[in-house]
PLY file of the C-alpha trace (Angstrom):
ply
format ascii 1.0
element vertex 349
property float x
property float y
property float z
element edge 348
property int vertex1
property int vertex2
end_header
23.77 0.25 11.97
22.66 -2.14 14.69
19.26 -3.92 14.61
16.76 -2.41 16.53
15.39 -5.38 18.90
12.00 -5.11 18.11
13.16 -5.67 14.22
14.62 -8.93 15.23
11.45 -9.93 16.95
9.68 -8.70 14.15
11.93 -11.30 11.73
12.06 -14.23 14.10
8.40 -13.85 14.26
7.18 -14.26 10.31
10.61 -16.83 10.10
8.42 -19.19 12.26
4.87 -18.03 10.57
6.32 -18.55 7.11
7.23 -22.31 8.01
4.20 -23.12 10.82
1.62 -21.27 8.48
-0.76 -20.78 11.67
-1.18 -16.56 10.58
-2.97 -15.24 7.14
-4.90 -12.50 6.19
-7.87 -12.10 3.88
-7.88 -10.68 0.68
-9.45 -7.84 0.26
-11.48 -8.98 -2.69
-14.84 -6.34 -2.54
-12.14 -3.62 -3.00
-10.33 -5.06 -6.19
-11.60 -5.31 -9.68
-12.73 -8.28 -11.64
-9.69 -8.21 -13.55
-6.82 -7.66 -10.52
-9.00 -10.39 -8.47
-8.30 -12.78 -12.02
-4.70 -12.27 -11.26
-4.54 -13.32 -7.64
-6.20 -15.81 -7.90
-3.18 -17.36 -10.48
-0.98 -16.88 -7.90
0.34 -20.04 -6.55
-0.61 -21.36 -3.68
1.72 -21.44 -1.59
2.58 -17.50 -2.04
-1.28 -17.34 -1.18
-0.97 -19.48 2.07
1.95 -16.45 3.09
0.12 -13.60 2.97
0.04 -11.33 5.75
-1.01 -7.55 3.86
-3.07 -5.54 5.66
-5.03 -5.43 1.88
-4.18 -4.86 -1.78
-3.39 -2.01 -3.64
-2.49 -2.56 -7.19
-1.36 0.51 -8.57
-2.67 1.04 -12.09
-1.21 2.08 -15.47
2.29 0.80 -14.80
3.00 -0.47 -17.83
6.92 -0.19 -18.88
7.19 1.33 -14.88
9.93 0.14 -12.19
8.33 -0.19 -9.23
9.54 -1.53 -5.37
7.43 -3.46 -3.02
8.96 -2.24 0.42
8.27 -5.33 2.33
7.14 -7.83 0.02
6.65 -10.85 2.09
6.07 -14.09 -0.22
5.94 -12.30 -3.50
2.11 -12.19 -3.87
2.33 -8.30 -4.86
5.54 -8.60 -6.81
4.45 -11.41 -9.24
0.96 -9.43 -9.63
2.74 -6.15 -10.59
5.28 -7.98 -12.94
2.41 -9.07 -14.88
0.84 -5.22 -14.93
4.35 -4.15 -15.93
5.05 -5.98 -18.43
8.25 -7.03 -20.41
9.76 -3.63 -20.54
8.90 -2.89 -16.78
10.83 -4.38 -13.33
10.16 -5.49 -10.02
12.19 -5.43 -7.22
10.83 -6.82 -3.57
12.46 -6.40 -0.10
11.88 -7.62 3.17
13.43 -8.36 6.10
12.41 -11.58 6.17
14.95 -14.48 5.34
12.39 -17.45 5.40
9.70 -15.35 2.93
12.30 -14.33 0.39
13.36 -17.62 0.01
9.34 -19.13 -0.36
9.07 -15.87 -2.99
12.42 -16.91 -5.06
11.25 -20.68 -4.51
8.20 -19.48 -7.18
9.88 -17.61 -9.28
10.09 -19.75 -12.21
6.52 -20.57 -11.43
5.44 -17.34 -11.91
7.71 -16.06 -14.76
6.16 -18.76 -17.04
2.29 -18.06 -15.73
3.25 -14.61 -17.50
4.83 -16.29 -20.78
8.29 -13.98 -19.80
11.71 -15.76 -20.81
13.70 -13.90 -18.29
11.96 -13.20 -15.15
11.50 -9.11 -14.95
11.31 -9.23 -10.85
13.98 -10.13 -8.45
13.96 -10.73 -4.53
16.51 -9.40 -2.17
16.94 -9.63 2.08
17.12 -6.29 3.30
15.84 -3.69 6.08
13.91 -0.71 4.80
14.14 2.01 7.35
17.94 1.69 6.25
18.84 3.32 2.86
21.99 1.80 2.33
21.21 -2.06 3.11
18.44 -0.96 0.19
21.07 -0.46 -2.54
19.22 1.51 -4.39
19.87 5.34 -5.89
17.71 7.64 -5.16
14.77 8.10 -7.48
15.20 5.28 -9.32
10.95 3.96 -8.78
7.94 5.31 -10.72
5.77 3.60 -7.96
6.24 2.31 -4.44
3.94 0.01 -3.03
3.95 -1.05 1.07
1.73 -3.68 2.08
1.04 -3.77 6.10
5.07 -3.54 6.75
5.24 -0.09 8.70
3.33 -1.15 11.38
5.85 -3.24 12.13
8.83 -1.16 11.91
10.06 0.73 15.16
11.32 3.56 13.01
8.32 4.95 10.54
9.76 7.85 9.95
12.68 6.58 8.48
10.49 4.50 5.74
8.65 7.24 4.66
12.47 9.24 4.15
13.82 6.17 2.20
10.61 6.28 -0.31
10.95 9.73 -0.79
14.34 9.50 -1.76
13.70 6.49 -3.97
10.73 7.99 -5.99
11.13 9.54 -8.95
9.25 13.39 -8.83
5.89 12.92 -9.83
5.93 8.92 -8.43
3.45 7.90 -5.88
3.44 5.54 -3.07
0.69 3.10 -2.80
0.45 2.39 1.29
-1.61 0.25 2.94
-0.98 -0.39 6.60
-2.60 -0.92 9.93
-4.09 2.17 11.93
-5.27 2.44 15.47
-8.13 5.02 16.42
-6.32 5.38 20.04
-3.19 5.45 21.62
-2.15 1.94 23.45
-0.05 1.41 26.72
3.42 1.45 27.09
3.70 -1.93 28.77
1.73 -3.31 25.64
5.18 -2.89 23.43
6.43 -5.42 25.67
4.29 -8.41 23.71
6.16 -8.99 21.17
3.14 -10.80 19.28
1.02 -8.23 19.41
4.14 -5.67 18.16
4.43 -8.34 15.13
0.64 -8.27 14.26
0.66 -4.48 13.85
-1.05 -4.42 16.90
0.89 -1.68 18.71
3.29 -0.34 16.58
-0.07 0.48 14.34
-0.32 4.45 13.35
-2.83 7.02 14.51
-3.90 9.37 11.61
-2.51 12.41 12.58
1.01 10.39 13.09
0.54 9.27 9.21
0.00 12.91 8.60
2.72 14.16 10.20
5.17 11.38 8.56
3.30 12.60 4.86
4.09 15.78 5.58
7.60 15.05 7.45
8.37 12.66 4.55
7.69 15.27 1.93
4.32 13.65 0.52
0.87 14.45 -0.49
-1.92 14.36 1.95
-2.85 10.84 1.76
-6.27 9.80 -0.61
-8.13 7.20 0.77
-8.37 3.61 -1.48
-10.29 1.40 0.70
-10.35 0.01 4.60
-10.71 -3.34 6.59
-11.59 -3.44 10.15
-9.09 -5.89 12.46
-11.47 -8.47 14.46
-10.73 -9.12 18.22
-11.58 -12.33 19.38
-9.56 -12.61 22.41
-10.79 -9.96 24.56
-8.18 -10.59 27.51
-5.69 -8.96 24.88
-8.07 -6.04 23.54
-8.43 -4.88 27.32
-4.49 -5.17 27.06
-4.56 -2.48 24.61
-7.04 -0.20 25.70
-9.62 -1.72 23.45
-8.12 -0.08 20.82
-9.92 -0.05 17.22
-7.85 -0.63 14.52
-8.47 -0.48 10.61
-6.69 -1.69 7.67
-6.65 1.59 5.42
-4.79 1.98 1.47
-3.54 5.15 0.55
-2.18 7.16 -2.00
0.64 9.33 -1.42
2.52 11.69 -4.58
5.98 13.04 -4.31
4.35 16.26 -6.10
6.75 17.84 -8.62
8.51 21.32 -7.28
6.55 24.37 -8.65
3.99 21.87 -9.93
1.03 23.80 -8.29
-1.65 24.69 -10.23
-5.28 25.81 -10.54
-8.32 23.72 -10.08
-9.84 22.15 -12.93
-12.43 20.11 -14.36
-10.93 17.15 -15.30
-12.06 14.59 -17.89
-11.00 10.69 -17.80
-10.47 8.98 -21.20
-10.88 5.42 -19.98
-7.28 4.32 -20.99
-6.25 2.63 -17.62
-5.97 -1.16 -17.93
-9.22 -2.40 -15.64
-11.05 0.77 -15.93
-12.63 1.28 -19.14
-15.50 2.90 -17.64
-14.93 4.12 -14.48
-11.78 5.05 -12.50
-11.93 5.10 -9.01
-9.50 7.49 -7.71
-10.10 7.48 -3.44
-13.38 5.88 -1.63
-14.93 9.39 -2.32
-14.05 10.24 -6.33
-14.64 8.45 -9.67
-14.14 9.55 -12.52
-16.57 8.08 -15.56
-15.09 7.92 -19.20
-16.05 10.81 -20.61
-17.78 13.06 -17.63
-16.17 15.69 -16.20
-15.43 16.23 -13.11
-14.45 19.35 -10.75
-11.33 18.99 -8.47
-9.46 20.82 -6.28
-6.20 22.63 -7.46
-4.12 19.77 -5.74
-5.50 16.93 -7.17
-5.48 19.12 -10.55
-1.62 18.86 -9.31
-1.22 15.39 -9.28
-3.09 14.42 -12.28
-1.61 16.58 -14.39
2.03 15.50 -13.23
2.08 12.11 -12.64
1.85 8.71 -14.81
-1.92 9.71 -14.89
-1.59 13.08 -17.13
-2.15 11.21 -20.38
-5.81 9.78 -19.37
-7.11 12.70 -18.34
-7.87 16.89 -20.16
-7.99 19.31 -18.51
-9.96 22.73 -18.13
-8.82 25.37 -15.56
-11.38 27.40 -13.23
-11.63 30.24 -11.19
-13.24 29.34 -8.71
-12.78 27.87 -5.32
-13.04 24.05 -5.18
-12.74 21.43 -2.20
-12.86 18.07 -3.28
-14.60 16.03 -0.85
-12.24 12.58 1.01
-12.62 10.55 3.86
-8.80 11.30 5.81
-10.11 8.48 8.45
-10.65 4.82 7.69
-13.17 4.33 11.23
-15.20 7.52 9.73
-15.37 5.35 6.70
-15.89 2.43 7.81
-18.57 3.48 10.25
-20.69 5.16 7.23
-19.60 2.03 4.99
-22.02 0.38 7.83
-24.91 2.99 8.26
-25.24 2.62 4.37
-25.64 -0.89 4.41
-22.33 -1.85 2.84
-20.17 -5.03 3.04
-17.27 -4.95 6.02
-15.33 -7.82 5.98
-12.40 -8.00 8.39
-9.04 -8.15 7.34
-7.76 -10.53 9.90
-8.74 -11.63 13.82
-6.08 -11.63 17.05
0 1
1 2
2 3
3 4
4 5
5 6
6 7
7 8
8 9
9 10
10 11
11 12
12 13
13 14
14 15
15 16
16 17
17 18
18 19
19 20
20 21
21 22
22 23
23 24
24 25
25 26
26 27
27 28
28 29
29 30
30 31
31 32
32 33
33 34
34 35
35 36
36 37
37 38
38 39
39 40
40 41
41 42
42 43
43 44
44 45
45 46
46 47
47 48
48 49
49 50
50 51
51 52
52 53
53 54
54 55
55 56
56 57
57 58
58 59
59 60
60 61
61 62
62 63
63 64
64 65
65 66
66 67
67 68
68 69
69 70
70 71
71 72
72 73
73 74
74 75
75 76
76 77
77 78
78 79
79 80
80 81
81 82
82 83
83 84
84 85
85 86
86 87
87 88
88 89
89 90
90 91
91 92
92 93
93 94
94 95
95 96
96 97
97 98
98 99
99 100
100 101
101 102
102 103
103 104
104 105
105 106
106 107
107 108
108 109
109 110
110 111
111 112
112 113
113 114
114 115
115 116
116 117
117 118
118 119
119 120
120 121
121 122
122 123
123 124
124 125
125 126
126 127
127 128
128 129
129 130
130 131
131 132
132 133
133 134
134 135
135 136
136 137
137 138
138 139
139 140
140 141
141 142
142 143
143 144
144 145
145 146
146 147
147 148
148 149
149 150
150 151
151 152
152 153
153 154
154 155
155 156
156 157
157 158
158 159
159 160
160 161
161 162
162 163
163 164
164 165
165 166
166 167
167 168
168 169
169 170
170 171
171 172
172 173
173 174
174 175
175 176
176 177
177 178
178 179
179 180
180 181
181 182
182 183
183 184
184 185
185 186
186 187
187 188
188 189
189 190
190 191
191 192
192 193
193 194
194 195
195 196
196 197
197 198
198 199
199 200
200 201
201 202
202 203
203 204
204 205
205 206
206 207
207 208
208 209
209 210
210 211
211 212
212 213
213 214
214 215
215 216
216 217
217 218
218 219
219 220
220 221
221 222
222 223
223 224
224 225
225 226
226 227
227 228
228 229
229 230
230 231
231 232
232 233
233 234
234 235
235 236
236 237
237 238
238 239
239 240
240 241
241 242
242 243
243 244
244 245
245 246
246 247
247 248
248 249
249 250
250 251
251 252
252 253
253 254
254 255
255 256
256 257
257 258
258 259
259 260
260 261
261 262
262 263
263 264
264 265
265 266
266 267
267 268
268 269
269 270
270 271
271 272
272 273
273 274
274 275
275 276
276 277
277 278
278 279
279 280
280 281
281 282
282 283
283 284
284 285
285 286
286 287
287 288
288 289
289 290
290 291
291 292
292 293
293 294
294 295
295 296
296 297
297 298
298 299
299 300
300 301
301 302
302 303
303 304
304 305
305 306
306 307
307 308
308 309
309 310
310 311
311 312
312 313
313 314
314 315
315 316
316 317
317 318
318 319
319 320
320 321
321 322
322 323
323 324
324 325
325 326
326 327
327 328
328 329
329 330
330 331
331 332
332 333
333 334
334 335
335 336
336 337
337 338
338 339
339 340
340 341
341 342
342 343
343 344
344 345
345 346
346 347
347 348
């Protein structure tokens, strides 16, 4: 299948940033725990100095898992997660990107003995996501997918959302964070291919990430944490309608068929690596070792089908539950504010 042309500008573009180093994004640090924040900041350097997420999300308890990092850049999120997976668990990143995979394989070695592994348990390949077959990979072969600020950059969404579908294993969730837009943009704006590259433009509304969920066969997507996107140059914000946009992480579940049940209240047993005491599910539920905790027969769904069934009982009820979640990072972010809470953005144009 032929390269669509905004993928090639898309390419060209982090080819240069990955040698010039004149783009990076902050790391989300507030949103991480003590222990994940240890683990970046391990990382070498140079994998740091190449990192253009849109904000980490480590999936937890994926010990012994094999997971994919659909557009893994530099490696940062690869070499994190083959720590958290441990001997008996793989990682395999992808991108589109010659000039990245090559600075990710250049640290391999680095990063296989920061671990204490003998044979590295992650591997790096070239490759363009919204195709399955330049993947090369069978279908539900990943416990966990994990996406970090790569659909905003790719002309055909839909098509991503297929592919990690297909790859997931039933009960396997997909960890996305991405860039989101509270308005639609001009037409004539797709022409700068900058802006198109920064996840500017090709940046989702919510009820488009709905629709792919949905289209894509996933969960309605739990809310993890969000970033606003600074704009300094206001010549280009007028370009775009003055759009708002918002770095947002999501959880997404390829639900079991027939897996439906009841809701519950649902106790954690604090057996998740990093959250002895308190497991934060979305921005909106925690669960505390020990409490219980009423959700709705969905969520009821996915813990009790996924990687997650083994740290938490369960007690079925009758009666009618909603459990409360933010579905829009600005709403968020905007009572993250009123409340007096830190917003720090996740990178300027």
């Amino acid at each position: 299948m032929a390269e669509h042309e905004l993928t090639t500008v898309v390419k060209n573009f982090y080819n240069d940033v990955a040698i010039n180093m004149n783009f990076v994004c902050a790391v989300n640090k507030n949103q991480i725990s003590q222990k994940y924040n240890e683990l970046i900041s391990q990382l070498h350097p140079e994998t740091m100095k190449r990192y253009y997420g849109s904000g980490f999300f480590i999936p937890e308890k994926v010990d012994g898992l094999k997971v994919l990092d659909m557009g893994c850049g530099s490696g940062s999120l690869v070499y994190i997660l083959s720590k958290l997976v441990g001997k008996d668990g793989f990682v395999n990143g992808v991108d589109i990107t010659p000039n990245l995979i090559l600075e990710a394989k250049k640290h391999s070695n680095y990063h296989k003995e920061l671990w204490g592994y003998t044979e590295a348990n992650f591997k790096f390949k070239v490759c363009n996501i919204e195709q399955f077959d330049d993947l090369g990979f069978k279908e539900q072969e990943f416990d966990v997918i994990v996406s970090n600020g790569v659909i905003c950059v790719c002309p055909d969404q839909e098509a991503v959302f297929k592919n990690a579908n297909r790859l997931l294993k039933d009960g396997g969730e997909f960890c996305l964070s991405d860039v989101y837009a509270d308005r639609p943009r001009p037409a004539e704006a797709m022409s700068d291919s900058r802006l198109f590259s920064l996840g500017t433009t090709g940046s989702m509304l919510m009820e488009e990430l709905n629709r792919l969920c949905e289209l894509g066969g996933f969960s309605k997507p739990y809310l993890k944490g969000a970033a606003p996107v600074e704009f300094k140059n206001m010549e280009i914000h007028e370009s775009v309608n003055k759009v708002q946009l918002a770095c947002a992480e999501w959880r997404l579940f390829k639900i079991p068929a027939g897996a439906r049940r009841s809701a519950a209240e649902v106790t954690y047993n604090g057996n998740i690596f990093g959250f002895e005491d308190t497991f934060n599910w979305d921005v909106t539920t925690e669960f505390k070792t020990g409490q219980p905790v009423t959700v709705d027969a969905e969520l009821a769904s996915i813990l009790s089908t996924t990687r997650f069934r083994d740290s938490f009982s369960f007690k079925d009820i009758n009666t009618p539950v909603t459990t409360p979640r933010f579905q829009n990072p600005f709403t968020y972010l905007d009572e993250l504010r009123t409340r007096g809470g830190e917003v720090e953005y996740a990178y300027t144009i």
